[in-house]
Every structure is written in structure tokens, then in C-alpha cells.
N, C-alpha and C positions, 0 to 999 in steps of 0.2 A: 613373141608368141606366148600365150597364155596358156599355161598344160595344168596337169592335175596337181603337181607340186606345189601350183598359187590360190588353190582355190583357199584353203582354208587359211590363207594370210589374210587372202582377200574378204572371206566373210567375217574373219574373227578380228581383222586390223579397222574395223567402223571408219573405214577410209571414204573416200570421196570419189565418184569419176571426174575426169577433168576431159574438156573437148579438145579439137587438135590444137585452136589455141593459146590450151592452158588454162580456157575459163570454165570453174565450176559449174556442174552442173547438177551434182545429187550425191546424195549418198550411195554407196554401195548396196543395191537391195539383196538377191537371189542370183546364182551360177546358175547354168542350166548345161545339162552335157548331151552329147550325140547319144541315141539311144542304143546305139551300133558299136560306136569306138570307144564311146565312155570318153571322150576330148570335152573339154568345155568351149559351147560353140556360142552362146546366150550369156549377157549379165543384165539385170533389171536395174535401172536408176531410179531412185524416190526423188520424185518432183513434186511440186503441189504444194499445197500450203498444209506442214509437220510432216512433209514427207509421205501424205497418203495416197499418193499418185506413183504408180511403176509403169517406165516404159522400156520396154527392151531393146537392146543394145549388141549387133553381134560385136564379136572377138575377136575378130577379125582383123590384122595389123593394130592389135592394142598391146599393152606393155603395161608393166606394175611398173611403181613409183612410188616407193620406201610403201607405205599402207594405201596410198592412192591408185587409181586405174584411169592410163591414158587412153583415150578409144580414138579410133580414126574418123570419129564422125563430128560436124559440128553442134551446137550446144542449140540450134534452129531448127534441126534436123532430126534430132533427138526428141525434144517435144513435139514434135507434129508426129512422131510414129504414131500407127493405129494400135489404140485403145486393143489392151489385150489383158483378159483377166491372170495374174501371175500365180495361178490354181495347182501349182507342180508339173505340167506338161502342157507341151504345143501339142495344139490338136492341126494336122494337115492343111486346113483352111486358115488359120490362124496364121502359120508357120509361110503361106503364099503370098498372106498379104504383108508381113513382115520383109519378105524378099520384096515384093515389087516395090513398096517403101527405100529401101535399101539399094536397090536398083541390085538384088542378087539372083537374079534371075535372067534366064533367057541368055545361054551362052557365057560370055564374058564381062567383070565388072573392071571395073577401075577403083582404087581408094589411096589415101593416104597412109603408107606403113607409117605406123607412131615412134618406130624405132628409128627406123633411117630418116623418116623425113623424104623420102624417094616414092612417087606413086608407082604402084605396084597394078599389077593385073593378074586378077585370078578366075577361072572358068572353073563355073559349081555348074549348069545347065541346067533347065528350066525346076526341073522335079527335084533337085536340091540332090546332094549323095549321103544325107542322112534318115534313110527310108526302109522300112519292112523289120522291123525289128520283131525278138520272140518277146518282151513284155507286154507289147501293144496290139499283139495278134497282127501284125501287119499292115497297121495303120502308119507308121512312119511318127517322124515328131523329134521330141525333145522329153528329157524326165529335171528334173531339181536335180543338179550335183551338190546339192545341202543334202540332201535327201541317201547318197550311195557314201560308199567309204570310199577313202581316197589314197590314193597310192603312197606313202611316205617314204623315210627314207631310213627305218627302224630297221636295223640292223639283225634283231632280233625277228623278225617276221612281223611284226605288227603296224599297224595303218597307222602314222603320224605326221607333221609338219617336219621343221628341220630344230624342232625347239622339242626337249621334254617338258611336260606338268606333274610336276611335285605337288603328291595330297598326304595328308595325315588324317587320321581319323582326332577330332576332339572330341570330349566329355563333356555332354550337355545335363546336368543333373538339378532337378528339380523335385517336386512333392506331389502327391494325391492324397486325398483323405480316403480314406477309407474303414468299416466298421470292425472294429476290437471285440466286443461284446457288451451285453447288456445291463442293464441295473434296472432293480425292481424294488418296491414296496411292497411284503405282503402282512397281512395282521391274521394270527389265528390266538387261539383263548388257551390257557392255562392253566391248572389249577393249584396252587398250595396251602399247605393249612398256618393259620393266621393264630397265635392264641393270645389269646387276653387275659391277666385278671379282675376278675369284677367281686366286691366288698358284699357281700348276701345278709341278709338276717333272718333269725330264727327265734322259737318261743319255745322256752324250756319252763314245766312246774318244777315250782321249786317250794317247799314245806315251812308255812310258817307258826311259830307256837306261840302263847303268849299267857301268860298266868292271871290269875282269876284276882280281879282286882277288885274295889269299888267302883272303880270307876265302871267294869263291864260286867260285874255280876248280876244286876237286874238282867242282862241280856243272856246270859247265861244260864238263868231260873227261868225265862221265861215260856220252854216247852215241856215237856214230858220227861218226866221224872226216867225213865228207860224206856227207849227208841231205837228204830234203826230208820237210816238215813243215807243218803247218795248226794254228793255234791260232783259237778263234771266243769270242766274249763276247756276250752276249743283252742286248741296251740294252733298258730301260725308262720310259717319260713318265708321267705324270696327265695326265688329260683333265677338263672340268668334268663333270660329274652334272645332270642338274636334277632335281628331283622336286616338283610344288604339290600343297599344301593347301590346303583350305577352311576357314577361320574367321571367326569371327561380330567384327564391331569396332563396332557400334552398334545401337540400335532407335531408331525414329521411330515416333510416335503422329501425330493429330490430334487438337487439342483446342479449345473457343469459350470466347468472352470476350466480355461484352457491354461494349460502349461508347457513351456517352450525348452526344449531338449535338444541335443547337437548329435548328430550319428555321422562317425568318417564313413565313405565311400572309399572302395579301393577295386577299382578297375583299369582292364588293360587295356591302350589304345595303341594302334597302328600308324607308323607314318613312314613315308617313300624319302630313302639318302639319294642324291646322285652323287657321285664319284668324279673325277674328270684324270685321265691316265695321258701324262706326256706333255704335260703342263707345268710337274713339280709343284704344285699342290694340289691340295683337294679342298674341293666347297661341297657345302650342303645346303 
């Protein structure tokens, strides 16, 4: 008999159904339980070509089988079920013609129990005794036993298989870029004083004399015996000049350059010991 304690062997063990005699017939698809008792009363086999065909399968005299699932039904029998979409719930109509398929309906059946080998008879009666539940308003059916939690055998109160899962948390540490700040080019004007020296020239009188010779005395007789007179000379200097221009003496850009730096990380991560008491030692 197939209860809540196989379900998640059976979905988590990628096992196989096998018919009564032995031959495969699909993978294990979906559990489906009473909407009432919570029993699992449905399993789905994928047929078809990669498996994308499900036909449903009661529970009925089936038995596990290390990861596999023996059912009492044959592997001929199994494929001709009616087409029923495996959408999380029997809907009433769906769940009648799976009985009449089945032959579970209408009184008493007959089948082959998978464990004994002994055909067995069991009276479900026409309207099946998995009907009127409060999630369905009263419609009757079946829900996904993927779908609810399942009874384990956690000691501590929690929903498990008969196995723990050991997790740790690891340290996934990677990079983004992201902005530092920025860098700019700006130009404004200046001023300071510049001096030069610049060589200048000037005109200075300067007095010359010179005695009465032959050579210049004719020129020296030749006006007015007593006169007066005014001689003038125009002196000349340099002065500096200035005149500026504007010329160009460099250009400046902006340009990036990556450069590759090492920074440790140092964070805490979580991970689950199990223990094992009465064994004389301990694993992790």
C-alpha cells in the first residue's frame, strides 16, 4: 500500500512505473491524494514520445520498488486510460471515466495486489468515497500530493522523507562597475607681470670748441663784427614699445586607463552538521 511516507521517494527518486509483469512502462509523473484523507490514491505515468504524455494510474494494490512503482495494472491498460489533462486536480467527470476505465466503479472490483501476487477485491461504489471536500466547495476529486506537505517522520515536528538534506550557504563573489567620480578639463586666464630688458637710445648736447685757425678763420670773419645769435638742435631718445600676441604653446586631452587591483572579501556563511548518536561516530 502506498501512503504519504512514499510520496516524496517516489517524486524525488526519477524512478519508473513497472506493470504487473515487470514491464516498464513510464516514468514516474505526479501523486495525486484524496481530497478528504489526504492518502494518495492517483499516480501519473509519462508515455509518449520524451515523456510528454500522462496517464493516470490508481494506487491501488501498487507497492514501491527501491525508486520504482509497481502498479496492479497492465502496461495495455495503462495506455488506453482516457486522456486526462494532469492540471493539479480530478475534476468529478474526469475522476468517472477513470473508474469506468479501471473498472472502479459500480460496487465491487477485482485487481491484482502487487504485493502479494493474490487478487484482491475491493468495493469503492459507484460515486467513488473520495467526494465533497471543503477545498473544492463540494465538488469531490483529487488535488496534486506534489502540491500539499507531507507527513514525515522529523522527530522534531517538521515535514520530511526518512532522509535529512544538508545545505550550506556558499560565497558567490563577483564585481560591478560602478561611478567614483568625475574628471574635467577647465581653462580660465591669468595674469602676471612679465619683465624684460630692452637696450633704448638717447641724444644728449654735448659742447664743442675749437680754436681759430687758418684753416677756419675766413669762416669765422665772415659775419658781423658784434651780433647776437641762437643756434637750436632737436635731441632724440627710444622709448620701449610693447605690443602682445596670442599664441597657441600646448593642447591637453583627457584620457582612462584601467588598472587591475585585488580587494579580500570577508564574509560569513551558514552550513547544516548532522550528527548521528548511537553509532559511535559522527559524520558531517
Amino acid at each position: 500500500m502506498i501512503t504519504n511516507e512514499h510520496i516524496d521517494a517516489l517524486l524525488g527518486g526519477r524512478g519508473d512505473v513497472l506493470g504487473t509483469d515487470g514491464e516498464k512502462i513510464g516514468g514516474v509523473g505526479q501523486v495525486y491524494a484524496d481530497d478528504d484523507t489526504g492518502q494518495p490514491k492517483w499516480v501519473t505515468v509519462k508515455t509518449g514520445l520524451f515523456g510528454t504524455k500522462e496517464s493516470f494510474v490508481p494506487l491501488e494494490g501498487a507497492r514501491q520498488q527501491g525508486d520504482d512503482l509497481v502498479v496492479a495494472y497492465s502496461k495495455d491498460q495503462i495506455k488506453d486510460a482516457p486522456g486526462v489533462d494532469p492540471d493539479g486536480h480530478l475534476d468529478p467527470a474526469e475522476e468517472d471515466r477513470l473508474y469506468q476505465h479501471y473498472q472502479l466503479g459500480g460496487g465491487q472490483r477485482s485487481y491484482t495486489d502487487a504485493t502479494t501476487g493474490r487478487e484482491e477485491t475491493d468495493a469503492t461504489g459507484a460515486a467513488g468515497g473520495y467526494r465533497d471536500v471543503s477545498d473544492t466547495g463540494g465538488t469531490g476529486g483529487y488535488r496534486d500530493a506534489s502540491d500539499t506537505g507531507t507527513v514525515g517522520r522529523d522527530t522534531s515536528g517538521g515535514t520530511t522523507d526518512d532522509a535529512m538534506t544538508r545545505s550550506e550557504e556558499r560565497l558567490n563573489v563577483g564585481t560591478e562597475k560602478q561611478a567614483t567620480g568625475r574628471a574635467r578639463l577647465r581653462k580660465y586666464v591669468t595674469t602676471e607681470n612679465v619683465t624684460q630688458t630692452v637696450p633704448v637710445q638717447r641724444e644728449e648736447v654735448r659742447l664743442e670748441r675749437e680754436p681759430i685757425t687758418d684753416a677756419n678763420r675766413d669762416e669765422a670773419l665772415s659775419g658781423p663784427d658784434l651780433t647776437e645769435s641762437e643756434h637750436e638742435v632737436t635731441l632724440h631718445e627710444e622709448r620701449p614699445v610693447v605690443e602682445k600676441e596670442t599664441v597657441p604653446v600646448e593642447r591637453v586631452r583627457l584620457d582612462k586607463e584601467t588598472v587591475t587591483d585585488e580587494e579580500t572579501v570577508n564574509e560569513e556563511v551558514r552550513k547544516e552538521q548532522i550528527d548521528t548518536e548511537g553509532t559511535g561516530d559522527t559524520r558531517r
